[in-house]
N, C-alpha and C positions, 0 to 999 in steps of 0.2 A: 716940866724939865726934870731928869732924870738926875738922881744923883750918884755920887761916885761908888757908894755900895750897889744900889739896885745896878747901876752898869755891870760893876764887879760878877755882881749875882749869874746875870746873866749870861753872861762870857764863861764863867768859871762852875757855875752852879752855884745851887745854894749849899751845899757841904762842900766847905772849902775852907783855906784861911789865909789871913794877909797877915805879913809882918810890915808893918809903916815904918819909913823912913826914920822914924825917930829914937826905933828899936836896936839895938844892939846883942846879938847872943854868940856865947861863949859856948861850943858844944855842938851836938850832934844834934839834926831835926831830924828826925823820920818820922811819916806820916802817911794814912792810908789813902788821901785826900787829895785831889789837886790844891793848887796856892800858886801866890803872888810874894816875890819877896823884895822890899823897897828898901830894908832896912840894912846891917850889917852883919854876916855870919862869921865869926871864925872854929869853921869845923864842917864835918861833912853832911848834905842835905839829901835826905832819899825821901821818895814820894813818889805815889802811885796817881799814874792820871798826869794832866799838864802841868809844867812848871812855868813862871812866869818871875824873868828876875827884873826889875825896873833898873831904869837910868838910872838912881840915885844907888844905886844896890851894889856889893861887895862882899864876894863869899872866896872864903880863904880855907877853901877845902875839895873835895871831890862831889859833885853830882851824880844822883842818880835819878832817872826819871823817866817815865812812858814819854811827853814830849817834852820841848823847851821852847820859849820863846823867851833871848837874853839881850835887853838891851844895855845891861852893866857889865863889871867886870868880874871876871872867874877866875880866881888864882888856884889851882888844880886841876883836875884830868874830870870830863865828861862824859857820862855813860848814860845814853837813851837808847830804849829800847826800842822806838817806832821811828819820831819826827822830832829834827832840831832848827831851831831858826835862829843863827845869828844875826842880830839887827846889826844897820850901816853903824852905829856908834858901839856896838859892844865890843868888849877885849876881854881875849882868853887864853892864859898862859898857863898852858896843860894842854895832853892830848884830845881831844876830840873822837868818842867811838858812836855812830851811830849808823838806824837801818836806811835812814831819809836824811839830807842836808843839806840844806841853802843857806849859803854865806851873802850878807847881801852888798853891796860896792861900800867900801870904809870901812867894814868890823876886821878886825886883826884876830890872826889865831898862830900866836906862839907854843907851834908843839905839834904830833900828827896829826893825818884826820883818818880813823879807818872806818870801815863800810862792815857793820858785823852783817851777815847773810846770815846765818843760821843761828838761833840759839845755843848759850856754851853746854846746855846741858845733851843737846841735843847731835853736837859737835861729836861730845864723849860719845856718845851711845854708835856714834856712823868711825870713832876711833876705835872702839871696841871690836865694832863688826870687823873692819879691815884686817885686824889683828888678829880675827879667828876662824878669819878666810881661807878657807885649803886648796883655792886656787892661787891665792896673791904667792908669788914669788920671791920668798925672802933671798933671796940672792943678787935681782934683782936691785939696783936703786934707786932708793924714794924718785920722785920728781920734784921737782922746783914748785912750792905753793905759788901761784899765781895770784898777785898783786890786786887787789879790785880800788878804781879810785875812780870820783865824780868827774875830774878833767882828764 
């Protein structure tokens, strides 16, 4: 029988880290590493790689992260760069920005949800170009950004 780390291990890798339920932190985590966090944050969590917030879990700040899977509560605004998975029990009260999202029946999300398509850095550099285009027609007016949404 497999225990709760070697599962962890595997699902997560072996360079990773848990914060247990039993933990409490006051402050910012950032980390180059995917994790799990069961415990309580108040402050913002950034990490490279998967996030994994547990049932018992409670983070009272902004996420950052490649993906998510949240089956607790997030009180701030979410920012994944690829994939987020809101589990049926998770609640999040902030905006939601990701490239991938599934909400799944019963998770609550108090706040937007957007669809980032492009990298921002990447955004700048195609807002540069338009701007230094000597065909674009400043006389003309902008158009309407057009909305992207999952429903």
């Amino acid at each position: 029988m497999s225990t709760f780390i070697d599962l962890f291990n595997r699902t997560m890798g072996k360079r990773s880290f848990l914060l247990p339920s039993e933990v409490m932190v006051n402050g910012t985590i950032e980390a180059t590493i995917p994790g799990r966090i069961d415990g309580h944050i108040k402050g913002d969590v950034k990490t490279e790689g998967k996030l994994v917030i547990g049932e018992s879990a409670v983070v009272r700040g902004h996420v950052h992260a490649t993906e998510l899977i949240t089956y607790g509560k997030i009180y701030g605004d979410v920012f994944i760069s690829h994939k987020a998975i809101i589990a049926n029990k998770a609640y999040v009260r902030g905006d939601v920005t990701a490239l991938v999202l599934t909400i799944e029946e019963g998770a609550v999300i108090e706040g937007a949800i957007r669809k980032e398509i492009v990298p921002a850095a990447a955004a700048e550099l195609a807002d540069d170009a338009l701007a230094n285009d000597p065909i674009e027609d400043k006389n003309k007016p902008a158009e309407e950004e057009q909305a992207t949404s999952w429903f």
